[in-house]
FISEBA-40078 format. One record per residue (C-alpha): residue in three letters; x, y, z. Coordinates in steps of 0.2 Angstrom, whole numbers, padded with zeros to 4 digits, always signed. Layout:
! residues N
ALAXYZ/...
This chain:
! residues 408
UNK+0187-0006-0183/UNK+0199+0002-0193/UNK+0211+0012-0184/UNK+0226+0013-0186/UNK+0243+0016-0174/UNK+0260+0018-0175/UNK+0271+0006-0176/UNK+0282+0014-0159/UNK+0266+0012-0149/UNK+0260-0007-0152/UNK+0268-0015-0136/UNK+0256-0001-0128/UNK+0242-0001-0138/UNK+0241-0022-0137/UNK+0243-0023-0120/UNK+0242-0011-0108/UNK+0251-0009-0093/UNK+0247-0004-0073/UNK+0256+0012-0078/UNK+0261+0017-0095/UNK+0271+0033-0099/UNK+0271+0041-0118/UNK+0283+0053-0120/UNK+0291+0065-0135/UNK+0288+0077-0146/UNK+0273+0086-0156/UNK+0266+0076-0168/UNK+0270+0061-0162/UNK+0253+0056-0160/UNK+0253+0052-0143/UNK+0235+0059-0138/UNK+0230+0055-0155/UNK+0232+0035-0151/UNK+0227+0035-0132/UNK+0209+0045-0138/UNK+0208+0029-0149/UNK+0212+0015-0138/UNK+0199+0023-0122/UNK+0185+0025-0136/UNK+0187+0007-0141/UNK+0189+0001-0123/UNK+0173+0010-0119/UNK+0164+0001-0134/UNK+0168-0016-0129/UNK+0162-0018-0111/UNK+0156-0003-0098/UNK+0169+0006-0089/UNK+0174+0022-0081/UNK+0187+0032-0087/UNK+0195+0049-0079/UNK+0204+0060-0088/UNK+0214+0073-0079/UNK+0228+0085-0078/UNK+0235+0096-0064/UNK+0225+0110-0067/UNK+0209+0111-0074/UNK+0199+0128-0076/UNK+0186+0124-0088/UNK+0183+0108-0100/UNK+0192+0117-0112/UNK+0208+0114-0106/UNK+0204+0095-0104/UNK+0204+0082-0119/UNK+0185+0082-0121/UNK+0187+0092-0137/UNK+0198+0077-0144/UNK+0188+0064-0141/UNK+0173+0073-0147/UNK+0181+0075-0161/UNK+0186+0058-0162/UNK+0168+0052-0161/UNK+0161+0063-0173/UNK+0175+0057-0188/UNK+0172+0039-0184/UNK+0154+0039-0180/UNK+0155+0030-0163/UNK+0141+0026-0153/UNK+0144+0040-0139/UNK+0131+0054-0134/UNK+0144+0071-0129/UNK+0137+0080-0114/UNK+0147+0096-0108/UNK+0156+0087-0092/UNK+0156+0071-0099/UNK+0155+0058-0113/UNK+0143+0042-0112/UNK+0143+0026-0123/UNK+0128+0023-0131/UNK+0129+0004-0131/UNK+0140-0001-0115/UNK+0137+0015-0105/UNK+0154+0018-0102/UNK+0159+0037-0094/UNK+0171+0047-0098/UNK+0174+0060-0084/UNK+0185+0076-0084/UNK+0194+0083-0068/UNK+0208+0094-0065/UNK+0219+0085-0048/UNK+0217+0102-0042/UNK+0200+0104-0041/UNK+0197+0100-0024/UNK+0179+0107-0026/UNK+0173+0096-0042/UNK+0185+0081-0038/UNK+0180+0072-0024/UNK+0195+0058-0026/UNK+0186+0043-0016/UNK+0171+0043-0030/UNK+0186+0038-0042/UNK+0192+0021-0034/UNK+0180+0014-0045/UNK+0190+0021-0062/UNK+0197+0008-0076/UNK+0208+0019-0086/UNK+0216+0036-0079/UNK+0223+0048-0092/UNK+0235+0060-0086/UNK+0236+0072-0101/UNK+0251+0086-0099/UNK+0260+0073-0086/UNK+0273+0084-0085/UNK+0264+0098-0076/UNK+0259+0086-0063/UNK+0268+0086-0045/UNK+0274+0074-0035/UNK+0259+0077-0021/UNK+0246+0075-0033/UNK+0255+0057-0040/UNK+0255+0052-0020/UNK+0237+0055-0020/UNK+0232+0051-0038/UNK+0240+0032-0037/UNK+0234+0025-0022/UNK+0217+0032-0028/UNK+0215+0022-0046/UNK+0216+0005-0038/UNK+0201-0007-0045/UNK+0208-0024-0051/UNK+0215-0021-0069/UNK+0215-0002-0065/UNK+0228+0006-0078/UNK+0238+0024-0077/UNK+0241+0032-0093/UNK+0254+0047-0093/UNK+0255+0056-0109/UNK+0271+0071-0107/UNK+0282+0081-0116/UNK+0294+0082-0103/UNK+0299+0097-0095/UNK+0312+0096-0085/UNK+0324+0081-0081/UNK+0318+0081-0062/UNK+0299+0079-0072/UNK+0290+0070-0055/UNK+0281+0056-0067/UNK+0299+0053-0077/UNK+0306+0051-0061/UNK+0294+0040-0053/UNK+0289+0026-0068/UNK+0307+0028-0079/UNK+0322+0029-0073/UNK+0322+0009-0071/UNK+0314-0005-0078/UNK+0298-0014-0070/UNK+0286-0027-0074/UNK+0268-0015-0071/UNK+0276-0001-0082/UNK+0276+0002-0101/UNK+0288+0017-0106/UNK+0285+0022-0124/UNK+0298+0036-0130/UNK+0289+0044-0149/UNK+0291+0059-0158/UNK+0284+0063-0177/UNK+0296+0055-0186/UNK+0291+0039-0179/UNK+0272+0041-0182/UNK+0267+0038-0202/UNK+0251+0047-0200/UNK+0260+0064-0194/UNK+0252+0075-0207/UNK+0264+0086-0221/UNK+0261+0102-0211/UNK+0268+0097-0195/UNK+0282+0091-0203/UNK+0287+0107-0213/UNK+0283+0114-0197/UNK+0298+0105-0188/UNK+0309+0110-0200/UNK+0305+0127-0200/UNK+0308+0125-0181/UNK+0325+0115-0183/UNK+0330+0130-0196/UNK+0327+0144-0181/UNK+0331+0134-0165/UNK+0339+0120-0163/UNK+0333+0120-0141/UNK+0316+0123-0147/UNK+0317+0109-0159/UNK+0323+0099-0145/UNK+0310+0103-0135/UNK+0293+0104-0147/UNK+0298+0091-0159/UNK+0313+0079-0150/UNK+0302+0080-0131/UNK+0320+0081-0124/UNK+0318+0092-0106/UNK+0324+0109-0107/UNK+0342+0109-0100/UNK+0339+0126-0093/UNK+0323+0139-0092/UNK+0327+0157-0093/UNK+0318+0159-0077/UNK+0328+0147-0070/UNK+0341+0153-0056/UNK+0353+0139-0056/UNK+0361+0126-0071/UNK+0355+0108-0071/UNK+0375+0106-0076/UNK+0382+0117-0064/UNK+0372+0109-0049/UNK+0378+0091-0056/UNK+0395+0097-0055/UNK+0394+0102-0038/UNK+0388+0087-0032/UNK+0403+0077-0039/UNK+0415+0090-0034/UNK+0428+0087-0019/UNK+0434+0101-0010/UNK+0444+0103+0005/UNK+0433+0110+0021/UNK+0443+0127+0026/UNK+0434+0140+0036/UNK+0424+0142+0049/UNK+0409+0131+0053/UNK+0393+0137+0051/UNK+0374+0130+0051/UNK+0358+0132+0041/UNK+0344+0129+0050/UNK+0326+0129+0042/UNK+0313+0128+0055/UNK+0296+0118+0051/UNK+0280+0129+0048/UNK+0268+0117+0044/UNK+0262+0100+0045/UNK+0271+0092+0030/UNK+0286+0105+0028/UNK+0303+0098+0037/UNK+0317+0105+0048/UNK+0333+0103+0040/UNK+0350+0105+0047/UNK+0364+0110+0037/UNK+0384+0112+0040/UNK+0396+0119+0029/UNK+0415+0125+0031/UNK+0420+0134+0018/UNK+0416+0128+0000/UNK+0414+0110+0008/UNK+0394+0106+0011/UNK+0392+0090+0023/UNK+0376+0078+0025/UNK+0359+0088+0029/UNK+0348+0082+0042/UNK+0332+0080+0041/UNK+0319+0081+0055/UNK+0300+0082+0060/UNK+0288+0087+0072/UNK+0303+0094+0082/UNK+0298+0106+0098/UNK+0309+0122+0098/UNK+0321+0114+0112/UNK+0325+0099+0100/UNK+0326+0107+0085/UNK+0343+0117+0096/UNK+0348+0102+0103/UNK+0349+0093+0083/UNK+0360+0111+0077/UNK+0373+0110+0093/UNK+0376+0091+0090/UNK+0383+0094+0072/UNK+0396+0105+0083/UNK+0400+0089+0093/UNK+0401+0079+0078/UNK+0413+0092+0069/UNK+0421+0096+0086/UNK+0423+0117+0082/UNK+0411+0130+0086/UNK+0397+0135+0075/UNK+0388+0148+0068/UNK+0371+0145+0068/UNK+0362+0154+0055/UNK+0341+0153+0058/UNK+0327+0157+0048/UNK+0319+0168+0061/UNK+0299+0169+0053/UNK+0288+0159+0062/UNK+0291+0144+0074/UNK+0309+0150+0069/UNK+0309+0163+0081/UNK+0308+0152+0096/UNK+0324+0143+0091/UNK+0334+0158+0090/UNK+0329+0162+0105/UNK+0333+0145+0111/UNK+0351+0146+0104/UNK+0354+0161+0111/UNK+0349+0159+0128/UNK+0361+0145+0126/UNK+0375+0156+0123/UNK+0378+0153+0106/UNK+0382+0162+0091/UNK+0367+0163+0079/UNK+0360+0174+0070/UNK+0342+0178+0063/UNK+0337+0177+0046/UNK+0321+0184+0038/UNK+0319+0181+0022/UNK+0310+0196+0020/UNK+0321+0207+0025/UNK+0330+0220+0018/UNK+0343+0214+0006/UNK+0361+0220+0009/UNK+0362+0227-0008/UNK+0342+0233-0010/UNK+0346+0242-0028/UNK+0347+0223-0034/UNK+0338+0211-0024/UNK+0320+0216-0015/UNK+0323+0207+0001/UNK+0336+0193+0007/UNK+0329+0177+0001/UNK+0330+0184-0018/UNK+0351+0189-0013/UNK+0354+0173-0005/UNK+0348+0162-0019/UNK+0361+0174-0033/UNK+0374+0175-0021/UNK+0375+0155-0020/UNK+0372+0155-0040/UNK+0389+0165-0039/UNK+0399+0154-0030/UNK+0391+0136-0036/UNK+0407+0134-0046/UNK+0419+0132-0031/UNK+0406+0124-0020/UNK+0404+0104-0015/UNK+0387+0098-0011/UNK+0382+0079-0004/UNK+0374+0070-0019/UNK+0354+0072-0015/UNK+0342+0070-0029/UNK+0329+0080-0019/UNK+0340+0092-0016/UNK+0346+0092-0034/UNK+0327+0096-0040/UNK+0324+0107-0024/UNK+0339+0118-0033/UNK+0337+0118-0051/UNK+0318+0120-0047/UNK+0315+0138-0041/UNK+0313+0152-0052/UNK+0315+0171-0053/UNK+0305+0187-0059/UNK+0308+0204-0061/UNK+0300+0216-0048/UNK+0293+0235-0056/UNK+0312+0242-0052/UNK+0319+0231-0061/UNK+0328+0219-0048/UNK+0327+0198-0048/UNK+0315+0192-0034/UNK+0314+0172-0032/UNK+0296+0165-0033/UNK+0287+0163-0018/UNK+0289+0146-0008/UNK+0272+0142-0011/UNK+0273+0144-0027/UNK+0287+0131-0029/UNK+0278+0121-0018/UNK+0261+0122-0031/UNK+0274+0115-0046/UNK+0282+0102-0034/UNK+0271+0097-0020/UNK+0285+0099-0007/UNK+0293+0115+0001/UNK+0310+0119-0005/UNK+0317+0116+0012/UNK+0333+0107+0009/UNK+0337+0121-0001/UNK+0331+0134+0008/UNK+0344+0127+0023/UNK+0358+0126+0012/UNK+0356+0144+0007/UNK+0355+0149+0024/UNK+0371+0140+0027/UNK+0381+0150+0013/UNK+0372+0167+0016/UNK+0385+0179+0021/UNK+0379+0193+0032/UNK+0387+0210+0038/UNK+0389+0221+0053/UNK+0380+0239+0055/UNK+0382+0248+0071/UNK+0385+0235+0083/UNK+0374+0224+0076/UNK+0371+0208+0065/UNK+0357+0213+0050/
């Protein structure tokens, strides 16, 4: 056959790895080639192939259009359907499913798959990987990510490509490396280049966004945090988020002053225990605490607990009524711009997951005009864990005042 790839993409297209990750920019024919190699694969012997992505609605969001595309310009032997794609010859299958799909994608009739392509790899979360992975496992089996990265913290970027391995090809193309990008897209980046240089960046070079605009805190300014030393002054006080649901964690976190220590992590904890892990990090730091709870929930029960332990603790709902409503519409929305305000001064312990827990969460603007963070199940969508490290840290920094007697 006569087709033709760019020179970037040979080690990939010659021999496939168990996972193989193709990154950059538009036009640097990423799709185009792996379009190519399946339809050829599916020509020489019979095999199943899945296509996928996070979030499928309709065919038309899936590569079904390219590959049909594909088969009309070449004349291959394939017969389109409106699901699915049959060879004529080997009767090889090409299926399209969205990993959230739970009603069309039935994950155990896949173990039988050859070749997985993840198209839009950037959009994909870490809990659909967890489940993804394991489930294309027939001898030979290969993962095929094709991305324009998002974000640094991109789950498949940081899974397959931040070191070397023997089962993993990582290919890094944008148009200047592919021969075959046509004229008009290449104008196209120059015109881009001309207007803005972080969209070029981003369309053209596939580098991450440093920062979205709906993001609340900097990549950078997090970083810095996290390599900052600062002396712990001030009194000790405690985040505690409390576990709500099977997979979420209970995380303890200490802090005095600017200084943030380790955070602990916990699961499956009963209300007494969940206590019992908060007043140790007073023995380990010898000096009383303040232990600030989130209070919805299971949470309630460990106030209580705290309290009828004589300590100081105070409940948070996150819900609640901000203590300056004409900016934030509740307290989780003030607690995460407050921290943004003081992330400068701050020292946190160097956590990955922490780091994307952070930078991850985004914002909105209610109908008055005032910055609400996103839901926690929305983060969780994106992510495929809750934010609770961060929620806890947050918690720990939240500073709260006095009305009449009592702690709001």
């Amino acid at each position: 056959m006569n087709v033709k790839f760019p020179k970037r993409l040979e080690p990939f297209i010659r021999e496939p790895k168990r996972f193989n990750v193709l990154e950059g920019g538009r036009g640097g024919g990423k799709s185009h080639a792996v379009a190519e190699l399946l339809l050829i694969k599916a020509m020489e012997s019979k095999c199943r192939i899945l296509c996928t992505r996070e979030i499928q609605k309709s065919i038309k969001e899936s590569v079904h259009q390219l590959l049909s595309d594909k088969i009309k310009q070449k004349q291959y032997p394939f017969k389109v359907l409106n699901t699915s794609i049959v060879c004529l010859i080997t009767g090889s299958e090409f299926y399209f499913h969205g990993l959230q799909d739970k009603t069309a994608m039935n994950l155990k009739s896949f173990e039988g798959v050859n070749y997985c392509w993840i198209e839009e790899a950037q959009t994909i979360s870490k809990k659909s990987l967890d489940i993804l992975i394991p489930t294309i496992r027939k001898e030979n089996s290969k993962l095929i990510f094709t991305m324009n990265r998002y974000e640094e913290q991109d789950p498949v970027y940081e899974k397959f490509c931040q070191k070397e391995r023997d089962d993993i090809c990582h290919i890094y193309i944008n148009y200047f490396d592919n021969p075959y990008c046509p004229k008009e897209l290449k104008l196209e980046a120059d015109r881009c280049k001309e207007d803005s240089i972080d969209d070029y960046n981003y369309i053209w070079l596939g580098l991450p966004m440093q920062q979205g605009e709906n993001k609340i805190l900097k990549l950078n300014k997090v970083k810095q945090a996290m390599e900052r030393t600062v002396e712990a002054v001030g009194a000790l006080e405690i985040g505690v988020d409390v576990a709500r649901f099977g997979d979420d964690r209970t995380i303890i976190t200490p802090r005095k002053g600017f200084k943030c220590y380790e955070q602990y992590s916990f699961t499956k904890l009963r209300t007494f225990e969940v206590a019992d892990r908060a007043i140790e990090q007073e023995t380990n730091l010898k000096e009383y605490a303040t232990f600030k709870v989130d209070d919805t929930g299971v949470g309630g029960g460990v106030t209580d607990e705290l309290f009828n332990r004589a300590k100081n603790v105070i409940a948070v709902n996150n819900g609640q009524k901000a203590k300056d409503p004409d900016k934030y519409p509740n307290a989780i929305s003030e607690m995460w711009f407050e921290f943004a305000s003081i992330i400068d001064q701050i020292e946190l312990p160097n956590d990955p997951e922490l780091l994307k827990e952070l930078c991850g969460r985004e914002y909105k603007f209610d109908k008055q005009g005032r910055r609400m963070v996103e839901s926690k199940d929305d983060f969780k969508k994106r992510y495929g864990k809750s934010p609770d490290k961060a929620d806890s840290l947050l918690l720990a920094f939240y500073e709260y005042y006095v009305s009449s007697g009592l702690i709001c």
